[in-house]
PABADO-845676 format. One record per residue: x, y, z of N, C-alpha, C, O in turn. Coordinates in steps of 0.02 Angstrom, whole numbers, plus 32768, in hexadecimal, padded with zeros to 4 digits. Last residue first. Example, Ala and Ser with C-alpha at 12.3 -4.5 7.8 and 13.67 -1.06 7.14 Angstrom:
2
82827F90816282AC7FCB816582858002818A829E80398192;82947EE4818682677F1F818682947F5B818682C87F5A81A7;
END
This chain:
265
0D047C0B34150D447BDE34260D707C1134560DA67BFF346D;0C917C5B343E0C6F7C0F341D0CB87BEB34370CB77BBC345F;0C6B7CA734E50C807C8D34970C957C5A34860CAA7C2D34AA;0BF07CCD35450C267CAC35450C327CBB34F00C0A7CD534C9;0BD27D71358E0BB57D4A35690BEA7D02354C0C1D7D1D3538;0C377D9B36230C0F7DB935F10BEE7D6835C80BF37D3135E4;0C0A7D6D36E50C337D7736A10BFC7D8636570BBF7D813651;0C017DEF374D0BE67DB3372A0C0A7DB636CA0C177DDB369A;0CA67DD8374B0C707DB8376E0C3E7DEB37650C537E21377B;0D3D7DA136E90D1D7DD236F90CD37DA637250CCA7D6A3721;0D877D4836C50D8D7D4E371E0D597D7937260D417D80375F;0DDA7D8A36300DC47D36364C0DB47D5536B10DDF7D7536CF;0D8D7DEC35D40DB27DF5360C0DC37DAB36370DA67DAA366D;0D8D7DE635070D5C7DE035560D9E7DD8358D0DD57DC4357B;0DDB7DDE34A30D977E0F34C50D827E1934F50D687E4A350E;0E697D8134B20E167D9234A40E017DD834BC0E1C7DFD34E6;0ED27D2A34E90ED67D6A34A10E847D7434910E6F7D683458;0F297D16356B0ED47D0935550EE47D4135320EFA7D763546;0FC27C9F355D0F997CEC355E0F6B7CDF35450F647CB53519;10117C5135D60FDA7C3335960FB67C81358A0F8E7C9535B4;10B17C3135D210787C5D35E010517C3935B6105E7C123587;11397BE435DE110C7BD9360210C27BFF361210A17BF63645;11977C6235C111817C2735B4115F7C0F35ED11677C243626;12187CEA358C11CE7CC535A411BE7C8A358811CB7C78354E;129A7D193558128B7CDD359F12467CC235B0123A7C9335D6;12677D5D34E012A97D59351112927D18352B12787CEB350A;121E7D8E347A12037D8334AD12297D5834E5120B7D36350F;128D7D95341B12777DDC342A12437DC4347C12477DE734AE;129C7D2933DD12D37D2C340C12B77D78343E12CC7D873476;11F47CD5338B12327D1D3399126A7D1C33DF12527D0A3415;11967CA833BF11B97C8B339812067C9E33A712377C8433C1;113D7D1233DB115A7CDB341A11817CB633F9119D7C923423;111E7D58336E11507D6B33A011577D3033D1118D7D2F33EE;10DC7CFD3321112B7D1B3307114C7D4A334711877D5A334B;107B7CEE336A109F7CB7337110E27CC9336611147CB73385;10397D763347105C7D66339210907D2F339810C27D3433BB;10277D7532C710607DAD32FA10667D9F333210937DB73355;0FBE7D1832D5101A7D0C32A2104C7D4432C710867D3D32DD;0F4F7D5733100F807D2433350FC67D10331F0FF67CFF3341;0F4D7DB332AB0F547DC332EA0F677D9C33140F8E7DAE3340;0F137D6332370F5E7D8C32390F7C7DA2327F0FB87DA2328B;0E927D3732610EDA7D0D32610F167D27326C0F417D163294;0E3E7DA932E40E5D7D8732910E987D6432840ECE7D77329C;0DD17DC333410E007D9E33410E117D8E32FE0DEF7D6432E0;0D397E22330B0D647DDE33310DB47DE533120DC97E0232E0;0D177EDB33240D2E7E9E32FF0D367E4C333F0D367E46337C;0D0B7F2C33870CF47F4433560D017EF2330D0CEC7EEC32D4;0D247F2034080D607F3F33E40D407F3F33980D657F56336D;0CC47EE6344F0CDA7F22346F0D007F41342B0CF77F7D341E;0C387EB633E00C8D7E9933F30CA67EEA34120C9D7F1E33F2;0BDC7EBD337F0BE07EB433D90C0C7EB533F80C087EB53436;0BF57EB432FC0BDE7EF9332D0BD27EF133620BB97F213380;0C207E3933090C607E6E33050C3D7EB733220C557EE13349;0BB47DF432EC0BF17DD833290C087E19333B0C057E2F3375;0B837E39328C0B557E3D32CB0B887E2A32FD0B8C7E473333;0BC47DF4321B0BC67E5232250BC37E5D32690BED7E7F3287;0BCB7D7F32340BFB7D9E323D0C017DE932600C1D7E07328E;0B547D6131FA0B5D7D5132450BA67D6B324E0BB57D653289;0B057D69319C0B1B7D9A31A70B307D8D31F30B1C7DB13221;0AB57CEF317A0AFB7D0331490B1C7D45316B0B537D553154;0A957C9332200A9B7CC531DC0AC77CE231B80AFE7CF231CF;0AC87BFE32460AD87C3C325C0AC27C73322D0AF37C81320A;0AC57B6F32400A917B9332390A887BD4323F0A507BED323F;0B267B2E324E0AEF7B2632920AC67B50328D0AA27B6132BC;0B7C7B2B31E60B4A7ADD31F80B1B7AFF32220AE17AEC321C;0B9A7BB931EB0B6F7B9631C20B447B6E31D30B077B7431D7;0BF87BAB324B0BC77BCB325C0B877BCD321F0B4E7BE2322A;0C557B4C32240C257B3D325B0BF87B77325C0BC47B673279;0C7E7B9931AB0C667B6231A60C4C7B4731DE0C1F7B1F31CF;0CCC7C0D32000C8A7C2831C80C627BDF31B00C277BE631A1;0D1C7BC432330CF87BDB32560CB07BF0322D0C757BE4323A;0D7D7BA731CE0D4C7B7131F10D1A7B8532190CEB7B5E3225;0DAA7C2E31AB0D8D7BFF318A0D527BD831930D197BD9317C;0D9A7C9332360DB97C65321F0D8F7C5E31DA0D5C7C7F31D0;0D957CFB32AC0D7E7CFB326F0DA97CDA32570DE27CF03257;0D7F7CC533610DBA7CDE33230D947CDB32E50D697CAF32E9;0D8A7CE134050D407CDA33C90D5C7CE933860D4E7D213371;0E347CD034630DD27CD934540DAE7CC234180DBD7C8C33FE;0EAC7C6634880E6D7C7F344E0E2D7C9734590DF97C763458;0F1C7C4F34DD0ED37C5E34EA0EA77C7E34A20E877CB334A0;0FB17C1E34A40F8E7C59349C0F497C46349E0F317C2E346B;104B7BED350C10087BF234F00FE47C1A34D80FEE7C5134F4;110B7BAB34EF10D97BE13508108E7BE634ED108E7BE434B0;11987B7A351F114D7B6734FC110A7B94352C10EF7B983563;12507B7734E7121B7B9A352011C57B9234F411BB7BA134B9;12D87B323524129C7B2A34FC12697B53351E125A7B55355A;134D7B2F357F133D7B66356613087B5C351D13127B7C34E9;133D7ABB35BA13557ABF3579135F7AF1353F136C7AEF3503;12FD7ACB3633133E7ADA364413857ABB35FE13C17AAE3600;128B7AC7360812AD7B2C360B12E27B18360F130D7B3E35F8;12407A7435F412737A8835CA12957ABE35D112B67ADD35A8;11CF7A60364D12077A40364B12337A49362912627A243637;119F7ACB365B11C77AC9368D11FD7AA8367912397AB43680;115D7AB635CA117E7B0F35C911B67AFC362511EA7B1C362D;11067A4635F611547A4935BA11687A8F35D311937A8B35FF;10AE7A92364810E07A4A3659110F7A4D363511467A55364E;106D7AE035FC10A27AF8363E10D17AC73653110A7ACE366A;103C7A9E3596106B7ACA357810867AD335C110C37ACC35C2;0FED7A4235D710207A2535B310557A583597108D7A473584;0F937A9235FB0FAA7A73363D0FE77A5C3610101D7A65362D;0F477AC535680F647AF335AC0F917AC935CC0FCA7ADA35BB;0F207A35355E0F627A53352A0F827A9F35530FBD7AAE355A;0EB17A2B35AB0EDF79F035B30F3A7A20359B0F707A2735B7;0E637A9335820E787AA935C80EBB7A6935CA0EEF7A7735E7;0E327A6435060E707A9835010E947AA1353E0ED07AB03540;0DF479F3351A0E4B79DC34F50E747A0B34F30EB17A0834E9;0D847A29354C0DBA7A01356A0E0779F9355B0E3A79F9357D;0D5F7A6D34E60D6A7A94351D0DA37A5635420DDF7A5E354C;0D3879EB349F0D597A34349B0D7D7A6A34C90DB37A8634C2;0CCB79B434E70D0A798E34E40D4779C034BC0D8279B134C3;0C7A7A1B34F60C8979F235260CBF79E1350B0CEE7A06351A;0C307A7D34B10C6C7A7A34AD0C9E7A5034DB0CDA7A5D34E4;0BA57AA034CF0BCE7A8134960C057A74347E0C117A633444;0BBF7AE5354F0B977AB835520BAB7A92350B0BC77A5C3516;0C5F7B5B35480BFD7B4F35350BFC7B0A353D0C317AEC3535;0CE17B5A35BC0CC67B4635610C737B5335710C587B5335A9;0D537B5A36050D1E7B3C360B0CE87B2D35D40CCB7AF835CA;0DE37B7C35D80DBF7B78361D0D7D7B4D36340D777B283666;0DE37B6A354B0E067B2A35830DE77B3235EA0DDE7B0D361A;0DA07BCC35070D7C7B8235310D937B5F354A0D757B313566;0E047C0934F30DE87C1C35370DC37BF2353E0DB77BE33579;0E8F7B8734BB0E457BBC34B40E2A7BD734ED0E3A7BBA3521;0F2F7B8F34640F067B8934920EB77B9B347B0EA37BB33446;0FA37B6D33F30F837B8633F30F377B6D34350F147B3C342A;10507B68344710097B3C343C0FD97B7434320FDA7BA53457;10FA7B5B341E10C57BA0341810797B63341110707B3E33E1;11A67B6C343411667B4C341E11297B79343B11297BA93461;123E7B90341211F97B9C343211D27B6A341511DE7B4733E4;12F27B54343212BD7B58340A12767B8D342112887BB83449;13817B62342913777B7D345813217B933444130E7BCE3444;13E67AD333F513CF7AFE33F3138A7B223431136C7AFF345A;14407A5733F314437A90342914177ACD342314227AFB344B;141779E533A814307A30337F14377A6D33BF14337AA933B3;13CD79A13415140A798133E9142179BC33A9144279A4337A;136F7A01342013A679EF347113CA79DC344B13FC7A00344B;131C79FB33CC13477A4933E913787A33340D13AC7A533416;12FD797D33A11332799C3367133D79DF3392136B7A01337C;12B27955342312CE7944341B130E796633E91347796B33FF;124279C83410126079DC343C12A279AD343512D579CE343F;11FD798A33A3121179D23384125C79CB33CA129779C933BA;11D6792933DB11DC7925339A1220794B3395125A7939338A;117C7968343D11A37927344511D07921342C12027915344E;111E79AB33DE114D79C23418117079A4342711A579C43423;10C8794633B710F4796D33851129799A33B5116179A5339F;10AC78FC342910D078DD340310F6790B33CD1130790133B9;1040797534441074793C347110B3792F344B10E57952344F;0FF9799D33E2103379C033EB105D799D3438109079B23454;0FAC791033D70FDC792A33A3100F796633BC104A796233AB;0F6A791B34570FB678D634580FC678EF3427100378F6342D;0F19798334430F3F7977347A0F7F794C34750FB779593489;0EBC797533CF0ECE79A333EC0F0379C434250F1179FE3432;0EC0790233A40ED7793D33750F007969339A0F3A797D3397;0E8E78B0341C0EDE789C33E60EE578CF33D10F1C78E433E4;0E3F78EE342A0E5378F034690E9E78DE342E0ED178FF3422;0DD678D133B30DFB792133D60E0E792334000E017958341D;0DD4784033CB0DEA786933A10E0378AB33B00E3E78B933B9;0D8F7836344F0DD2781134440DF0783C34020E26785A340A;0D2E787234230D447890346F0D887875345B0DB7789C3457;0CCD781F33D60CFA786533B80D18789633F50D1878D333F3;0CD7779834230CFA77A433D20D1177D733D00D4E77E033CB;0C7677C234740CBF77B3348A0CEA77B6345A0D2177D23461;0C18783434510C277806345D0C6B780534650C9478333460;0BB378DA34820BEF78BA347F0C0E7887347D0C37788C34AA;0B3E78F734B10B3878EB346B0B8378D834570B8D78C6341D;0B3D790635310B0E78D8352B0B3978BB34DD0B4D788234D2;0B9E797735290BA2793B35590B7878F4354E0B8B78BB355D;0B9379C934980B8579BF34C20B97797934F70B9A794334D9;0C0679E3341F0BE079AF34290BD079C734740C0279DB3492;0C717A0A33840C487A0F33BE0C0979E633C00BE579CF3394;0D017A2933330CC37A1333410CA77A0333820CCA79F133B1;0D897A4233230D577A7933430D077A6933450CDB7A903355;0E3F7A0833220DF179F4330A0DC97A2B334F0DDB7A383388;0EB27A6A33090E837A5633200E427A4833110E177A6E32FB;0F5A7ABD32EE0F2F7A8A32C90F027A7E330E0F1D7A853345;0FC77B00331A0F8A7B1A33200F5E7AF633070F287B143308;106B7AF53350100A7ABE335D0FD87AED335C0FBE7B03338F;10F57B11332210A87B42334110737B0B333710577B073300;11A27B1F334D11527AFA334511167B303367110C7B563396;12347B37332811F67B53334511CA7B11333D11DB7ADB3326;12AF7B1D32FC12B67B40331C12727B5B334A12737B82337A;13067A6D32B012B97A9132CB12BE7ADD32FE12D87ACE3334;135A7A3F3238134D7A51327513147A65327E12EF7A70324E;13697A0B31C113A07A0C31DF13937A16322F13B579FD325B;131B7A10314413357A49315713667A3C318A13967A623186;12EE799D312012EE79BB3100132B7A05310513517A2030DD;12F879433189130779253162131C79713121135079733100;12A1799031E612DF798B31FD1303796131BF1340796031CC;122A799331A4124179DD31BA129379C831C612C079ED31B1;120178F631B2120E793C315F12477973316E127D797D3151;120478F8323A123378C53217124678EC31CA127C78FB31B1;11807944325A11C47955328511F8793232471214795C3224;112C78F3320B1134792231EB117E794A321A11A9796831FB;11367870324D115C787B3208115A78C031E4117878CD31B1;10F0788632B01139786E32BD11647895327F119378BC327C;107478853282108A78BE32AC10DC78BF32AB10FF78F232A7;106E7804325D1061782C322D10887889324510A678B43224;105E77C032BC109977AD329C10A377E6326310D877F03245;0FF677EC3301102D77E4331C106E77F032E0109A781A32DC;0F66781E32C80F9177F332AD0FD8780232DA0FEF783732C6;0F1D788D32C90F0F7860330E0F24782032ED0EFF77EF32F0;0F5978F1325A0F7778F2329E0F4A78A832D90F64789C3310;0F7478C031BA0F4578A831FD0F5178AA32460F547879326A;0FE37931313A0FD678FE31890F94790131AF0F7C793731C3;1050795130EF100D795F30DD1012790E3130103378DD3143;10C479D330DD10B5799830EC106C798B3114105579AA3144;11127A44307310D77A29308810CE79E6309F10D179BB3073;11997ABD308F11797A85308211357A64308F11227A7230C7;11FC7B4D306B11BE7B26309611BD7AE4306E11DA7AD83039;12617BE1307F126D7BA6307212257B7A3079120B7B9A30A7;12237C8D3056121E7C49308412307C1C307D12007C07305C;11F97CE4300F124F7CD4300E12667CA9304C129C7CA33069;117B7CF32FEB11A47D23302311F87D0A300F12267D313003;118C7C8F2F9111757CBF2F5B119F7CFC2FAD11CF7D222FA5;116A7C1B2FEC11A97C2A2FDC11A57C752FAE11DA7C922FBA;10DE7C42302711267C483060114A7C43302D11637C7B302D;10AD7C212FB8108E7C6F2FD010D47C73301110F27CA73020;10C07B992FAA10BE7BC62F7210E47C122F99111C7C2B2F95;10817B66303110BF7B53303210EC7B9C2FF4111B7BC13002;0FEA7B83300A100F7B99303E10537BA2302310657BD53005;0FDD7B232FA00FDF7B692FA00FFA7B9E2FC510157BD22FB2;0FF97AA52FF710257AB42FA310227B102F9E10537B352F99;0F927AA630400FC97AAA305A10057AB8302C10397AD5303D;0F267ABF2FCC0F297AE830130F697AE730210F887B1B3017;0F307A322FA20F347A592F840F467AA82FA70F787AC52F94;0F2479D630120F6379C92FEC0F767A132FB00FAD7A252F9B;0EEE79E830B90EE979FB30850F1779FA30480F3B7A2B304B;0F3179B8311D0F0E798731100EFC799A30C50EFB79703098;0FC67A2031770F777A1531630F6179C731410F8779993150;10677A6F317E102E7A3F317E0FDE7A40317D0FC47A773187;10EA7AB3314910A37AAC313210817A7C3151107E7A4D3129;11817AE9318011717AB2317111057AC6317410EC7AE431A3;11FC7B71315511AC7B5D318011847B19315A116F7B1A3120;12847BD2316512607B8A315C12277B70317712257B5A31B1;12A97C52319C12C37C1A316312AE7BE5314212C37BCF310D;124D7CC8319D125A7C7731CB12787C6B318A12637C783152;12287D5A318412657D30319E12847CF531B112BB7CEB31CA;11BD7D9831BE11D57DA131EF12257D7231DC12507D663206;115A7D4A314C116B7D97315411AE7DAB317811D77DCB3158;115B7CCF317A118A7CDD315D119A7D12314811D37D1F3133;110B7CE131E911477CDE3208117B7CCC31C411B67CBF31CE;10AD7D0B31BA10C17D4E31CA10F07D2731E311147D4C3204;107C7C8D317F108B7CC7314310A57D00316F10B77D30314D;10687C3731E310997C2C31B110B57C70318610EE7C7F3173;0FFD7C6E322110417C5D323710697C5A320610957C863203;0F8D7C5431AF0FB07CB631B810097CB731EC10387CDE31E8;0F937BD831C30FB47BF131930FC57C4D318E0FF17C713177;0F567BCD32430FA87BB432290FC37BD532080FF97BF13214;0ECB7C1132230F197C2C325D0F4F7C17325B0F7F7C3A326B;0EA27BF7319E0EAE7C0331CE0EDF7C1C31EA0F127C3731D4;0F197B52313C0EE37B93314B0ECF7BB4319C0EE27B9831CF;0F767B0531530F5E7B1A30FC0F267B3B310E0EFB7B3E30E1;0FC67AEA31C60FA97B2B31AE0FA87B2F31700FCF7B533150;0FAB7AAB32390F777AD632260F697AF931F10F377B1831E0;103B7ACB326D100E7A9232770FD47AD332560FD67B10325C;10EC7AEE324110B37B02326E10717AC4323F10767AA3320C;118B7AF4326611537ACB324611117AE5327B11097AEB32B8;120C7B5A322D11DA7B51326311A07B233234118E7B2A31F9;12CC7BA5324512997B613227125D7B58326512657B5232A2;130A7C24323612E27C13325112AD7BD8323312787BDE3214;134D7C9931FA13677C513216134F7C2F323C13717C143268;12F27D1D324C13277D11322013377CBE324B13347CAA3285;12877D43328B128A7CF7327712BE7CF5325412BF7CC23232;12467DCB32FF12937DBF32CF12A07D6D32D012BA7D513301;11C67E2532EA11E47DFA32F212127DDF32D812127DD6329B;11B37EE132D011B37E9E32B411DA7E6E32E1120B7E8432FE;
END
């Protein structure tokens, strides 16, 4: 296990999904305090429930991440509330898709705010209450292997992740010498929520799971819980000094030639 004793963490994302399995194994693991976010008012209430019932301290703050001011104020809760910040996890992201052609400027500007200037600014945020509490924080971006390059529908996607890669090595330099350390996780093809809802819209059959998973070297995708154990360890004092990694957590080999079949995130 990962060790969150005394440990205040706001994570992004998570009235469902991968946030929220963040949330629930890093109060498994002990956090003292985990701040809720989402859009969802009911979701994020439930969440918040299911962390204190662990013996979690939490809160819900309900937010429009491609709102600035909105991003601000959920850092402003956490520190109003609790006193300090010891983590951040950005796993919140808009996942819609669009081809090059089929991409306007509207929804490029949007998932470029969600996806990029919100854990800007929530980092910003966060990194300011570590240095003025001396504390010795992590932060944690949830990444994608589409940051390399993405499918053809994933133009402005793929973009905002390779942008949030370049942004986690930049902060992770610039803060080492705050002993802040910000580290990435490459997502493969994850069984989500949202995921089971894009693969709907586009028409995917009811059994598109089974068929994902009987292809999958390992017999399954990617499950939330599996990324919560990781964040809870980069979280953790247990992952010492690293920073600055972005780890590819998928299936697939990134470099391999010819490469295998792409995936969707």
């Amino acid at each position: 296990m990962s060790d969150l004793t005394n440990k205040t963490i706001i994570i992004t994302g998570s009235t469902q999904g991968v946030g929220e399995a963040c949330a629930i194994d890093a109060a498994k693991n002990g956090a003292a305090a985990i701040v809720i976010t989402g859009r969802n008012h009911e979701r994020g209430n439930a969440v918040c429930s299911e962390i204190k019932r662990l013996g979690c301290e939490s809160i819900f703050v309900a937010a429009e991440l491609d709102d600035v001011d909105q991003c601000r104020q959920i850092v402003t809760a956490c520190d109003e509330q609790f006193g300090r910040v010891d983590g951040l996890i950005n796993a919140a992201a808009d996942t819609n898709r669009g081809t090059i052609e089929e991409t306007t400027v509207e929804f490029w500007d949007y998932q470029m705010n969600v996806n990029v200037r919100a854990p800007f600014v929530l980092t910003q945020e966060c990194v300011r209450i570590m240095q003025r509490e001396k504390i010795a924080g992590s932060i944690v971006n949830i990444l994608s292997v589409a940051g390399f390059c993405g499918m053809d529908i994933l133009c402005s996607y793929s973009t905002t992740k390779g942008a949030l890669r370049t942004l986690t090595k930049n902060n992770a330099n610039a803060l080492r010498r705050h002993r802040i350390r910000v580290n990435g996780i490459n997502l493969g093809w994850t069984d989500t929520p949202n995921e089971q809802v894009v693969q709907h819209a586009q028409g995917s059959p009811d059994d598109w799971l089974v068929e994902a998973e009987k292809a999958s070297p390992f017999g399954r995708l990617l499950k939330p819980e599996d990324v919560g154990r990781l964040t809870s360890y980069l979280l953790s004092d247990e992952s010492g000094i690293l920073t600055g990694s972005c780890i590819d957590y998928s299936q697939r080999v990134m470099g391999v030639f010819p490469p295998e079949d792409a995936v969707l995130l």
